[in-house]
C-alpha positions as CSV (number, residue, x, y, z in Angstrom):
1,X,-15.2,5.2,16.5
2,X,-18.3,5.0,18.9
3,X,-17.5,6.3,22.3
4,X,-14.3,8.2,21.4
5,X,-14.1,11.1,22.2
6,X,-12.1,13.8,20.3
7,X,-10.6,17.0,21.6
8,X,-12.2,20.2,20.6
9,X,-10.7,21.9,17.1
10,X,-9.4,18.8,16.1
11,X,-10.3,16.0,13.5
12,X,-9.8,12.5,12.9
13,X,-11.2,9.6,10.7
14,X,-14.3,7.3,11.2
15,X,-15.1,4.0,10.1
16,X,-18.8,3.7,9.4
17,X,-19.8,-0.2,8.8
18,X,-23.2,-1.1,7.7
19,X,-24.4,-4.5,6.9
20,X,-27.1,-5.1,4.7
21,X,-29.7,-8.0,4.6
22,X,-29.3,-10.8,2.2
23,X,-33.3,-10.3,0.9
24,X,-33.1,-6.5,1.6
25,X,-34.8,-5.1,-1.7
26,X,-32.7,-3.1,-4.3
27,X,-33.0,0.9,-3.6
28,X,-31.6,3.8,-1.2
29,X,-31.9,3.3,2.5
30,X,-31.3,6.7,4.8
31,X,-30.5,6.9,8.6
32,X,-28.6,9.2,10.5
33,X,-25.4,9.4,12.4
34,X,-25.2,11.4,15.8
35,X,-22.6,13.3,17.0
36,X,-22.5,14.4,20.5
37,X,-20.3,17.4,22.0
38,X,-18.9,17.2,25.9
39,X,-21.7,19.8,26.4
40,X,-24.6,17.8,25.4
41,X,-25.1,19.1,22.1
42,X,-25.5,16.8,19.6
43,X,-25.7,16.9,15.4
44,X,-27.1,14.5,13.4
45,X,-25.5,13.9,9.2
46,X,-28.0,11.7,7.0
47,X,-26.1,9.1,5.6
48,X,-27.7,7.1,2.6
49,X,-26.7,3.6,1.6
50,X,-27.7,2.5,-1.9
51,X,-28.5,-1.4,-2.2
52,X,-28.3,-2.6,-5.8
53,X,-29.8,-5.2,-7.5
54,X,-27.1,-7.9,-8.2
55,X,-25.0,-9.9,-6.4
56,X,-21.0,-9.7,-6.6
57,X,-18.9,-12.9,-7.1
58,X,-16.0,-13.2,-5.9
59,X,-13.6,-14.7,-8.3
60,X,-11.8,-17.6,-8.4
61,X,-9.1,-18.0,-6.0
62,X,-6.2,-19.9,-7.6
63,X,-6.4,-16.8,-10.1
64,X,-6.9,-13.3,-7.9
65,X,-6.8,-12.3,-4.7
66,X,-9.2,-9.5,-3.3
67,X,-6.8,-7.0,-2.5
68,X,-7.4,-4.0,-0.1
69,X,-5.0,-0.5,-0.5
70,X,-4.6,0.9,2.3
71,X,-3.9,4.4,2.7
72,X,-4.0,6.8,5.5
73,X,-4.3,4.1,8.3
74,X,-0.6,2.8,7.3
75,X,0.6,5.7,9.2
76,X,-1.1,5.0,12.6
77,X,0.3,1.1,14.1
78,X,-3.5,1.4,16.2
79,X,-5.6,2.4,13.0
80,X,-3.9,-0.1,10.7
81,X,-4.5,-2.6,12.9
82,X,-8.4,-2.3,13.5
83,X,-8.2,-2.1,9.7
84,X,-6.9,-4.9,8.9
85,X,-8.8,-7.3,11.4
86,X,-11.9,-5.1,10.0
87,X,-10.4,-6.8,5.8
88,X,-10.2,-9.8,7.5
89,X,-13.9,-10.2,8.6
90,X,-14.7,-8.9,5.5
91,X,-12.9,-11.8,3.7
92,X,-9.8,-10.0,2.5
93,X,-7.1,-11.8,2.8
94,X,-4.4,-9.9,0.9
95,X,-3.2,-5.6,1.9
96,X,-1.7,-3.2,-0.2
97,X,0.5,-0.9,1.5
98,X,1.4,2.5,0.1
99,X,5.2,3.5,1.4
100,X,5.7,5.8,-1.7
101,X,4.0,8.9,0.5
102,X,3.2,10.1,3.8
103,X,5.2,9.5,6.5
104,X,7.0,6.3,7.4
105,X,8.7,6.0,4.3
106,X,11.6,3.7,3.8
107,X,15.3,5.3,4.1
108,X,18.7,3.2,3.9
109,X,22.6,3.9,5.3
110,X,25.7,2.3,5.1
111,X,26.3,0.0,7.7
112,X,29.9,-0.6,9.3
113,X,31.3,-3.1,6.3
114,X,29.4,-0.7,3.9
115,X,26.4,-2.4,2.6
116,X,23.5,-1.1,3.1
117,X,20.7,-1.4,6.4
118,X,17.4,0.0,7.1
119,X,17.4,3.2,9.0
120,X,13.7,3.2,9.4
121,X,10.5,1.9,7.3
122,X,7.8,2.7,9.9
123,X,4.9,1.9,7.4
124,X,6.1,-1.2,6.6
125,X,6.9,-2.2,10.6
126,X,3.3,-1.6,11.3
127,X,2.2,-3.2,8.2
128,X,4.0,-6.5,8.6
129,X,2.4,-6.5,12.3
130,X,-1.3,-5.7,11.5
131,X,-1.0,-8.5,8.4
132,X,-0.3,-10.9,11.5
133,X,-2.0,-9.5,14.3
134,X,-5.0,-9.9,11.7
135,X,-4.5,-13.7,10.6
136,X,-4.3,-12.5,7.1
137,X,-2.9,-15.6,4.7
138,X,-2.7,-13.6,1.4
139,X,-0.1,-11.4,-0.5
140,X,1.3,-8.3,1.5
141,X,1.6,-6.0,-1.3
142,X,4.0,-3.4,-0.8
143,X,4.1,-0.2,-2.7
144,X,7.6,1.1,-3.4
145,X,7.4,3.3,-6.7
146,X,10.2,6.0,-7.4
147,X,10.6,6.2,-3.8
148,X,12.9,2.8,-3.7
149,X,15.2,4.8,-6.0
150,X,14.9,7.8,-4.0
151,X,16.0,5.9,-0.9
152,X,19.0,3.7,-2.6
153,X,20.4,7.2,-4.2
154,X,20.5,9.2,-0.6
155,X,22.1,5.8,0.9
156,X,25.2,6.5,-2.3
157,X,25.4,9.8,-2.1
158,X,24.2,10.1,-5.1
159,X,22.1,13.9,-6.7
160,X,18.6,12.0,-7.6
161,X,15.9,14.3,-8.6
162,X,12.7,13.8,-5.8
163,X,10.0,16.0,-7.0
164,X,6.0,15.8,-6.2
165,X,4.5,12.6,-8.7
166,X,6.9,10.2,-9.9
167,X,9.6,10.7,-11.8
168,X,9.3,9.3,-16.1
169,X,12.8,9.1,-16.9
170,X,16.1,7.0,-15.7
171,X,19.3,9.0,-15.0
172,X,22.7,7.7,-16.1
173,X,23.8,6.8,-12.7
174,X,21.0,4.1,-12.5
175,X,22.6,1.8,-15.2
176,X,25.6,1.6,-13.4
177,X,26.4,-1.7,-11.9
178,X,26.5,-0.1,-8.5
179,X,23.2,1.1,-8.1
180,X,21.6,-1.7,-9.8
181,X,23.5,-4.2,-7.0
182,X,22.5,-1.7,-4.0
183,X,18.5,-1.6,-5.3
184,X,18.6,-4.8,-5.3
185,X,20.4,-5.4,-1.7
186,X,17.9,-2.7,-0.3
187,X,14.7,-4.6,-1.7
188,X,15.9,-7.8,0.0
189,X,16.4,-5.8,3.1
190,X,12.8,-4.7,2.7
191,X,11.8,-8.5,2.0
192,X,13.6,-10.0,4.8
193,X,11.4,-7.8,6.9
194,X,8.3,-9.5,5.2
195,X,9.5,-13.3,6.2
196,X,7.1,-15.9,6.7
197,X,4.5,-13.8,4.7
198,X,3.7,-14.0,1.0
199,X,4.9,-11.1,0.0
200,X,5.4,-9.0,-3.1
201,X,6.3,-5.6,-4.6
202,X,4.3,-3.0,-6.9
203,X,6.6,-1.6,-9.5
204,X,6.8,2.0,-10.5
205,X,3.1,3.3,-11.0
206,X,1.1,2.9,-13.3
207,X,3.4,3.1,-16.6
208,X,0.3,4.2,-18.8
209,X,2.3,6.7,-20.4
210,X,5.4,5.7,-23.0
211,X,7.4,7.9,-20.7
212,X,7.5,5.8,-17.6
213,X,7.5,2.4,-19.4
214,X,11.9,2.3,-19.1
215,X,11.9,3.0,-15.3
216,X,9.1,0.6,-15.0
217,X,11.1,-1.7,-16.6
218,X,14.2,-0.8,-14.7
219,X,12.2,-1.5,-11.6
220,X,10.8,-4.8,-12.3
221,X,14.2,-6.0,-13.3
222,X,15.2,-4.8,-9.9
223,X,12.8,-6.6,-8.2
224,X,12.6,-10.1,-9.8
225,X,16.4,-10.4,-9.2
226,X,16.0,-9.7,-5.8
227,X,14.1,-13.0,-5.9
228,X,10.9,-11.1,-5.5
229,X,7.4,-11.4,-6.6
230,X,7.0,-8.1,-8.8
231,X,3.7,-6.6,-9.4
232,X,2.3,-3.6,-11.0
233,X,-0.9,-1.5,-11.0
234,X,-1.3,-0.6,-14.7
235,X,-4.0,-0.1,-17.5
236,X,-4.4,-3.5,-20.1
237,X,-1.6,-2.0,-22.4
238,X,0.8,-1.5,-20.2
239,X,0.6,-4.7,-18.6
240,X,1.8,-5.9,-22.4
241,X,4.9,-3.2,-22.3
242,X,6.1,-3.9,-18.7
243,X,5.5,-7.5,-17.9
244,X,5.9,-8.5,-14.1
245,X,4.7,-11.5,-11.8
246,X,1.1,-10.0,-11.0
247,X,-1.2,-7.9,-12.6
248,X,-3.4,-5.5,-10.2
């Protein structure tokens, strides 16, 4: 951000924000942005800003909801904060929060009569408190994927495979009634935490591949009987295979 300064050898993200005329004429407009070291030096990058020639509508809003994903800044509370205040000037009203990576993910344990508790969810603790230190009214989405299963199976004790990408298969231990009741108890943990807001959750991602389409299911099932809004980010066709509450 302007006036920050940064330590030397070091990098960090910038928000650029440009606003464009309502009658400024379709084409490419240039400028430059200056960077200035302790030292006095100071660089210049050419950034370019393309106007084109329509207008975007938004659409209705008893049927969608201009959602914005948001990565990176989910793991900084100061970042995700500016972020979302930034949405909300914009006229966003709804976030989507990724949990499945980074750091800040959910984990579970067994409390003292042996059901489960949040250890920690840091990404979803900073994104319940940017949502309302915004004044955001829409849906907090929040981004689970193979992670919630991930979580749940560490919680039991139980060998679940937790490789790089998700995972396109269900393991045996998944139908059992036990895991199914302790997803379910760990998604209204996570919900609990999202009181007061409208809140929902995005399913296993994008099942555009036969493969993934049981866990998808699996998930959803989860979900909705947790009394949760379920959601899923998907291609046309899949939306047909694994139906849930909200199509993104």
């Amino acid at each position: 951000a302007a006036g920050e300064g940064l330590p030397a050898g070091t990098t960090a993200q910038a928000m650029l924000r440009f606003r464009v005329a309502d009658d400024a004429a379709p084409g490419v407009y240039a400028g430059e942005v200056v960077f200035t070291a302790a030292d006095g030096e100071r660089r210049a990058a050419t950034v370019e800003v393309e106007v084109l020639p329509f207008r975007l509508e938004r659409p209705a809003p008893e049927r969608y909801e201009l959602i914005a994903h948001v990565g990176q800044y989910g793991e900084k509370p100061a970042y995700f904060e500016r972020m979302a205040k930034e949405l909300k000037r914009r006229g966003f009203e709804s976030m989507l929060i990724a949990t499945h990576y980074g750091t800040g993910r959910m984990s579970f344990r067994p409390g003292p009569d042996g059901r489960l508790e949040i250890a920690s969810f840091d990404r979803l603790r900073f994104a319940v408190r940017a949502y309302r230190a915004a004044g955001m009214t829409g849906t907090l989405f929040v981004h689970l994927s193979d992670k919630l299963e991930v979580a749940v199976a560490k919680a039991l004790g139980v060998s679940f495979p937790d490789a790089l990408g998700e995972q396109t298969h269900l393991i045996p231990e998944m139908e059992t009634s036990r895991f199914k009741a302790a997803t379910v108890e760990a998604l209204r943990l996570v919900a609990d935490r999202c009181r007061g807001i409208p809140f929902a959750v995005l399913g296993y991602d994008e099942p555009n591949v036969a493969a993934r389409v049981p866990r998808a299911k699996w998930e959803i099932a989860r979900i909705e009987e947790a009394g949760i809004a379920s959601a899923l980010y998907c291609s046309a066709p899949a939306w047909k295979n694994v139906p849930a509450k909200i199509a993104i």
